[in-house]
N, C-alpha and C positions, 0 to 999 in steps of 0.2 A: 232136104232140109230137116235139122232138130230143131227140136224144142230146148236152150240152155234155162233160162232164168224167168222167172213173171213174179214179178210183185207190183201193188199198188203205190208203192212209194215211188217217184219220180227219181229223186237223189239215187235210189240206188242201181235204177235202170240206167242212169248216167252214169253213174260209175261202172256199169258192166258193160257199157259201151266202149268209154274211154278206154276201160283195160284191153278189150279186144282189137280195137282201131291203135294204140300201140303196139300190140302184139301182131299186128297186122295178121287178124284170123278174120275173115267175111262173115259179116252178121247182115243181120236188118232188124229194127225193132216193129213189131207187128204189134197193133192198134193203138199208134202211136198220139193218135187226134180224134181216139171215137170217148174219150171221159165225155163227149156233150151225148151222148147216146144214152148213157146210164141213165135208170126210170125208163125206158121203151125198152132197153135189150137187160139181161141179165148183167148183175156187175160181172161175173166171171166171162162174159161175151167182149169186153171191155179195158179189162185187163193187159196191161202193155207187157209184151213179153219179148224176152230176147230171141231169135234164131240164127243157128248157123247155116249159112248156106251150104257149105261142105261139110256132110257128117264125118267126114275123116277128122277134123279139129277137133272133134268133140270131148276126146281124152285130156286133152291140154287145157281147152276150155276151163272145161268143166274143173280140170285143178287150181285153173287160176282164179275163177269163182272161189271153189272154197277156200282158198288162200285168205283170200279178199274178206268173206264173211271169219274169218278165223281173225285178222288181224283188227276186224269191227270189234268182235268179242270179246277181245284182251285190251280194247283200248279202255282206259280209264280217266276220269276226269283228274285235274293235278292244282297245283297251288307253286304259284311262280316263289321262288326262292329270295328273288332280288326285291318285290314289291308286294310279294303276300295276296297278291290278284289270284282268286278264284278264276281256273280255265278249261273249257270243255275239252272234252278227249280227242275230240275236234284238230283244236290248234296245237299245232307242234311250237309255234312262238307264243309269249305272252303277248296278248291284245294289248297291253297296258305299255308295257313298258318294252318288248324286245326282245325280251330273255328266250333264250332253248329252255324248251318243254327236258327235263330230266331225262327223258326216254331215248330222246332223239343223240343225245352226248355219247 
C-alpha cells in the first residue's frame, strides 16, 4: 500500500476518491471517521488520506491527482453573459438562469 493524497478538506478527499473509483484504481481512504479523535490524538494522526492498495497504480494515480489539482488552479470565478449573475468557478452552468459557463463552450 501507498500513501497518494491527505488533506483536511473533506471535498477534496472526495474528489480523489471519485476520480480513482472511475478510473477504477483500488484505494481506501484511511482515517476516514477519526475527526471525533482530534484534541486526544494529534491532528496530523487524524488526517483522512488516500491509499493505494497496489503501488503499481501509483504513476497514473498520482497523474490524475495533479491533473485534478492543476484544473482547481486555473478554475476561475466567471459572470453569466445572459443575466450578469456572478458565479463561482465552481459551476459550469449559471445558478440563475442556465447559461454554459464561457469555459465549458
Amino acid at each position: 500500500m501507498k500513501k497518494l493524497y491527505v488533506s483536511n478538506d473533506w471535498f477534496s478527499i472526495q474528489q480523489v476518491a471519485q476520480l480513482l473509483e472511475a478510473h477504477r484504481i483500488p484505494f481506501m481512504v484511511k482515517n476516514e471517521f477519526s475527526s471525533g479523535a482530534m484534541g486526544e490524538l494529534s491532528p496530523f494522526d487524524v488526517q483522512p488520506e488516500v491509499w493505494l492498495i497496489d503501488d503499481d497504480w501509483f504513476a497514473r494515480a498520482n497523474a490524475l491527482v495533479e491533473d485534478l489539482k492543476q484544473v482547481a488552479a486555473n478554475s476561475r470565478d466567471w459572470t453569466c453573459y445572459r443575466c450578469t449573475e456572478d458565479n463561482d468557478a465552481a459551476f459550469e452552468v449559471c445558478w440563475q438562469c442556465g447559461e454554459a459557463s464561457p469555459d465549458t463552450e
